[in-house]
C-alpha atoms as a printed R data frame, in Angstrom:
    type eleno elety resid chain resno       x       y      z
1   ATOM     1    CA   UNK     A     1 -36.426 -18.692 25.752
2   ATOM     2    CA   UNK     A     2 -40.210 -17.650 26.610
3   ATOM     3    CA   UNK     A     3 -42.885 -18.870 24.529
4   ATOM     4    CA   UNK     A     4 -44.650 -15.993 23.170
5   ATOM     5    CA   UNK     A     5 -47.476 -17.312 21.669
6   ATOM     6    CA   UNK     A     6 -48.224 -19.686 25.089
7   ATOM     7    CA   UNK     A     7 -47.572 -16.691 27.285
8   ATOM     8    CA   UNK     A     8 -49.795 -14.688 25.004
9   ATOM     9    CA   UNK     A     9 -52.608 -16.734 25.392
10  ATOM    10    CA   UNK     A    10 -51.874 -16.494 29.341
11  ATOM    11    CA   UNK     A    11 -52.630 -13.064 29.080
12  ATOM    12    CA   UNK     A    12 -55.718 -13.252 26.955
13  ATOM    13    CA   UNK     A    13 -57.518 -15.614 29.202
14  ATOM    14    CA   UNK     A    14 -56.611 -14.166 32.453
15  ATOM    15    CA   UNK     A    15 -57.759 -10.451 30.571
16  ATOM    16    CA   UNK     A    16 -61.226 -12.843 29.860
17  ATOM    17    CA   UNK     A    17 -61.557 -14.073 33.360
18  ATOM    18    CA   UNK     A    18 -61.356 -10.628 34.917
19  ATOM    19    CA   UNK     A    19 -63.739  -9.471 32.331
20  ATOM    20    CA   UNK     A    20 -65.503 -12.300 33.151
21  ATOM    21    CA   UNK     A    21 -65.755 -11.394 37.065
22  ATOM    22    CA   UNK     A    22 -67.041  -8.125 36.019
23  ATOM    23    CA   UNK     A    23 -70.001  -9.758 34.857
24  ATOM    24    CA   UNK     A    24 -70.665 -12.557 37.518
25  ATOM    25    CA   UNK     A    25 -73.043 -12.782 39.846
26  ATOM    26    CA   UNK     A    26 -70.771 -12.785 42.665
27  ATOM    27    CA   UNK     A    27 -70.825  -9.671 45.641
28  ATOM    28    CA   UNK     A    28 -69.047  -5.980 44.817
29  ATOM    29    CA   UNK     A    29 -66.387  -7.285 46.558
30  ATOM    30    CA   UNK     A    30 -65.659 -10.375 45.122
31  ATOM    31    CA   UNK     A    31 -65.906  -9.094 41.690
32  ATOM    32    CA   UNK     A    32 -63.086  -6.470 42.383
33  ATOM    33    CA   UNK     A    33 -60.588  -9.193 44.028
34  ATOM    34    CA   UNK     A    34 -61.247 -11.148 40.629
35  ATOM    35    CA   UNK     A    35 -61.154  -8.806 38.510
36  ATOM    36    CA   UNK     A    36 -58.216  -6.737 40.135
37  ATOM    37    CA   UNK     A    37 -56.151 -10.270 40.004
38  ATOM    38    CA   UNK     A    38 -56.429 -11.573 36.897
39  ATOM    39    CA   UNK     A    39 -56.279  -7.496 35.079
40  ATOM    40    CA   UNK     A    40 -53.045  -7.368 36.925
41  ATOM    41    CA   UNK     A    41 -51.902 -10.357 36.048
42  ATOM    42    CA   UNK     A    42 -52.653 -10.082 32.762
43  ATOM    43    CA   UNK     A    43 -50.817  -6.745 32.655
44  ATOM    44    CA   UNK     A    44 -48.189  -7.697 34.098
45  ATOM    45    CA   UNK     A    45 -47.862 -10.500 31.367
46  ATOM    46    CA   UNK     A    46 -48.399  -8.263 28.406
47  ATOM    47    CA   UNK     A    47 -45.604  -5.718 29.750
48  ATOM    48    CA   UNK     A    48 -43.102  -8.388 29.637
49  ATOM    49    CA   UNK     A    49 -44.145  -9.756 26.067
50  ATOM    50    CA   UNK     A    50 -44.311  -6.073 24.519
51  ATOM    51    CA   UNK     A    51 -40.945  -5.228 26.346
52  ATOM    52    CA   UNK     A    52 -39.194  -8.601 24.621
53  ATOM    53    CA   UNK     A    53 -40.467  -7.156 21.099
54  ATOM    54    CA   UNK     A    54 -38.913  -3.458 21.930
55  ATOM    55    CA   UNK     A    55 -35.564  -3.008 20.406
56  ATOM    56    CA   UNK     A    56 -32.266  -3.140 22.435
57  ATOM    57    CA   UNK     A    57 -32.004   0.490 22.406
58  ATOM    58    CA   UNK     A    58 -35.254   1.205 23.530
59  ATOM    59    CA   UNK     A    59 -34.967  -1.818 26.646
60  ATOM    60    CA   UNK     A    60 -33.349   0.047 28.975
61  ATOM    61    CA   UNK     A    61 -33.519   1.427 31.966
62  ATOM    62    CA   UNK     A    62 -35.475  -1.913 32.293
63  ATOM    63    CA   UNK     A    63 -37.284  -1.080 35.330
64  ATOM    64    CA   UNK     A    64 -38.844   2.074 34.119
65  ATOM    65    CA   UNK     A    65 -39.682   0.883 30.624
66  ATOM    66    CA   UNK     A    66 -41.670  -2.148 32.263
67  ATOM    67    CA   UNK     A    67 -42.920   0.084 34.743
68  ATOM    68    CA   UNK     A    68 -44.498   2.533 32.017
69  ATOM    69    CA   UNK     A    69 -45.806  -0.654 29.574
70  ATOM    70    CA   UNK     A    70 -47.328  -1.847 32.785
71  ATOM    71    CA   UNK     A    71 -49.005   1.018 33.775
72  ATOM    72    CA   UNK     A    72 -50.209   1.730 30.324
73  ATOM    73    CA   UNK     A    73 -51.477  -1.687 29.895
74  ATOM    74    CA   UNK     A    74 -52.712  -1.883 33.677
75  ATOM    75    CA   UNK     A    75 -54.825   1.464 33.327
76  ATOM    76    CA   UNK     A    76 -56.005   2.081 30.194
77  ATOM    77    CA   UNK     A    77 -56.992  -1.893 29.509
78  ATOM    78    CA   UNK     A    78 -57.809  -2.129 25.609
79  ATOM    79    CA   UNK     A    79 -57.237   0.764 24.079
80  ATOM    80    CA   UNK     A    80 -53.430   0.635 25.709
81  ATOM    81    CA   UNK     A    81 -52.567  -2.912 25.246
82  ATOM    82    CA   UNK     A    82 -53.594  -2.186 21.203
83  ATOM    83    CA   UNK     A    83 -52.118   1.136 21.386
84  ATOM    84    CA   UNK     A    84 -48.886  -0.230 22.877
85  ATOM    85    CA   UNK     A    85 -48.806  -3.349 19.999
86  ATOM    86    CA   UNK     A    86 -49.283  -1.377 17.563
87  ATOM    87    CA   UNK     A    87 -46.243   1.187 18.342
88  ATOM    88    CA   UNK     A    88 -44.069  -2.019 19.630
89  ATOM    89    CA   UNK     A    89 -44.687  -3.272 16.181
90  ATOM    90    CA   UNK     A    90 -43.869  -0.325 14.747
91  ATOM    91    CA   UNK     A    91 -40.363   0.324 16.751
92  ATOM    92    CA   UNK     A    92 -39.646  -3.295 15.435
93  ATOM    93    CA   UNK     A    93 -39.759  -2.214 11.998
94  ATOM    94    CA   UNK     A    94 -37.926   0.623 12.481
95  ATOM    95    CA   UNK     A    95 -34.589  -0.137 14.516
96  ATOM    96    CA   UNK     A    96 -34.554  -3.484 12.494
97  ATOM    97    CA   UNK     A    97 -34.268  -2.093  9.051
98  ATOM    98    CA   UNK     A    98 -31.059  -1.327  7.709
99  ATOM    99    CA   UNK     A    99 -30.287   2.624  7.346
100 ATOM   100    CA   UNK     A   100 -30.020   4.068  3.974
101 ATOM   101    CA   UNK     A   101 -29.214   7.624  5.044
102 ATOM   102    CA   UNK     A   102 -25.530   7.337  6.700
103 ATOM   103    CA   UNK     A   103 -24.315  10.903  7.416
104 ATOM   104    CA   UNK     A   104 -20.876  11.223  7.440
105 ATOM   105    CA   UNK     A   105 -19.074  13.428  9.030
106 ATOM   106    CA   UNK     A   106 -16.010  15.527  8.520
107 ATOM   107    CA   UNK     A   107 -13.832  16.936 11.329
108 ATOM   108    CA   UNK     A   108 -13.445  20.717 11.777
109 ATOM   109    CA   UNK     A   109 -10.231  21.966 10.269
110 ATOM   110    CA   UNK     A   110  -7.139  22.814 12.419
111 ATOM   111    CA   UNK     A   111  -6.780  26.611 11.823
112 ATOM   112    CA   UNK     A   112  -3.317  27.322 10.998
113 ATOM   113    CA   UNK     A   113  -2.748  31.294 10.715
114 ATOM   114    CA   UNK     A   114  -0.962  32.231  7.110
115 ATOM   115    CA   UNK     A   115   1.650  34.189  9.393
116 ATOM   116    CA   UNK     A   116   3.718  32.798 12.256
117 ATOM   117    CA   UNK     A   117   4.358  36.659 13.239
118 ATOM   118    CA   UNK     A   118   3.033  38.012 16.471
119 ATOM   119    CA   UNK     A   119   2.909  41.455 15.645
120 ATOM   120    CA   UNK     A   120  -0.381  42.659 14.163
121 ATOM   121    CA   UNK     A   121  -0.611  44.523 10.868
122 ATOM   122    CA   UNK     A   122  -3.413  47.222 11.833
123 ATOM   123    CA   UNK     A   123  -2.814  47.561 15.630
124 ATOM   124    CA   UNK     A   124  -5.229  47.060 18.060
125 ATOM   125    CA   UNK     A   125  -7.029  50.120 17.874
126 ATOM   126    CA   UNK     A   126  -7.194  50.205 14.030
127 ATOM   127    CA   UNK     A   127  -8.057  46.493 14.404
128 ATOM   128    CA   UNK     A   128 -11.042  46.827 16.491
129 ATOM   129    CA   UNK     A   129 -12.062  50.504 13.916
130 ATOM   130    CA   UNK     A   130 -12.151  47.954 11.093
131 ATOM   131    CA   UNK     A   131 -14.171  45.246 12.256
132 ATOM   132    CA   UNK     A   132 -16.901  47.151 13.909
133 ATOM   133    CA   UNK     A   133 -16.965  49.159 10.139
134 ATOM   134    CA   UNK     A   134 -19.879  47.890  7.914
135 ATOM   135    CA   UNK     A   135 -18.744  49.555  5.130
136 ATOM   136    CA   UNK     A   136 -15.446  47.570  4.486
137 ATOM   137    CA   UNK     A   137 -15.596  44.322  2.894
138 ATOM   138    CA   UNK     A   138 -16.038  41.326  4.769
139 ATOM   139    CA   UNK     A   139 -12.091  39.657  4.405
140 ATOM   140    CA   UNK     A   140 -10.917  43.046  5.896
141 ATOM   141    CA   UNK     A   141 -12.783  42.473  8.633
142 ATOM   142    CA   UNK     A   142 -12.294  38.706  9.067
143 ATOM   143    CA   UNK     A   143  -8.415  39.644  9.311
144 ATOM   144    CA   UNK     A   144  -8.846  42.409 11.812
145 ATOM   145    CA   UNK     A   145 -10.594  39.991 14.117
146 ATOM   146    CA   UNK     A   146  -7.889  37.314 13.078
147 ATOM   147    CA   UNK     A   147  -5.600  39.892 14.062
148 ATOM   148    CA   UNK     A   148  -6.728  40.381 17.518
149 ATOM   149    CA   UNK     A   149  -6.932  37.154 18.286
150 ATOM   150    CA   UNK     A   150  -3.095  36.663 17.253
151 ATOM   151    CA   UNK     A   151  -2.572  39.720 19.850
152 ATOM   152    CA   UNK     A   152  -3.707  37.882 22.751
């Protein structure tokens, strides 16, 4: 079991040392090696705490989901750490809370014709007259089509 609040602070003060370099009085060069190493490190830090406060469902593929936390935290630096805290929170909430709207479900009906017969009452050719007729009424032509099917 990690210690989130120790690790957290890990990742603050390595976030304030590469701020930090940024404003030292050290070369160009110097200042990016500092600053790259401890904003990387720092992502790489916050990617791991966000992903442990993600909910199961959302943890996998773990790879990619780091991956995209990382990036996010490793490219847009404050504005995407906050952004990404706020919406882990957020998930949190969400999957943890019980659901109040279960759906159930019923299963679709075996359809059982009303005749075991194989013959058709209309034929096929009256069959097919009747159902493409807009003037009948719609059983009529719910049987017709019924009818063909029972033809086949």
């Amino acid at each position: 079991m990690i210690n989130i609040k120790r690790w957290s602070v890990y990742c603050f003060l390595l976030e304030l040392e590469a701020v930090g370099a940024l404003l030292s009085h050290y070369p160009a060069n110097t200042k990016f090696l500092l600053f790259s190493l401890g904003h990387i490190s720092g992502s790489v830090i916050a990617a791991f705490l966000l992903w442990k406060f993600l909910p199961k469902k959302l943890r996998k593929p773990r790879l990619l989901i780091l991956g995209l936390i990382f990036g996010i935290c490793l490219f847009i630096p404050i504005i995407g750490l906050g952004m990404l805290l706020v919406i882990t929170i957020a998930l949190h909430f969400k999957f943890n809370q019980t659901q109040l709207n279960k759906y159930k479900t019923a299963a679709v009906p075996y359809f059982i014709p009303e005749s075991t017969r194989r013959t058709s009452k209309f034929g096929v050719g009256g069959a097919r007259a009747k159902i493409f007729n807009n003037q009948l009424p719609i059983k009529l032509r719910t049987e017709a089509l019924l009818a063909i099917n029972q033809l086949h």
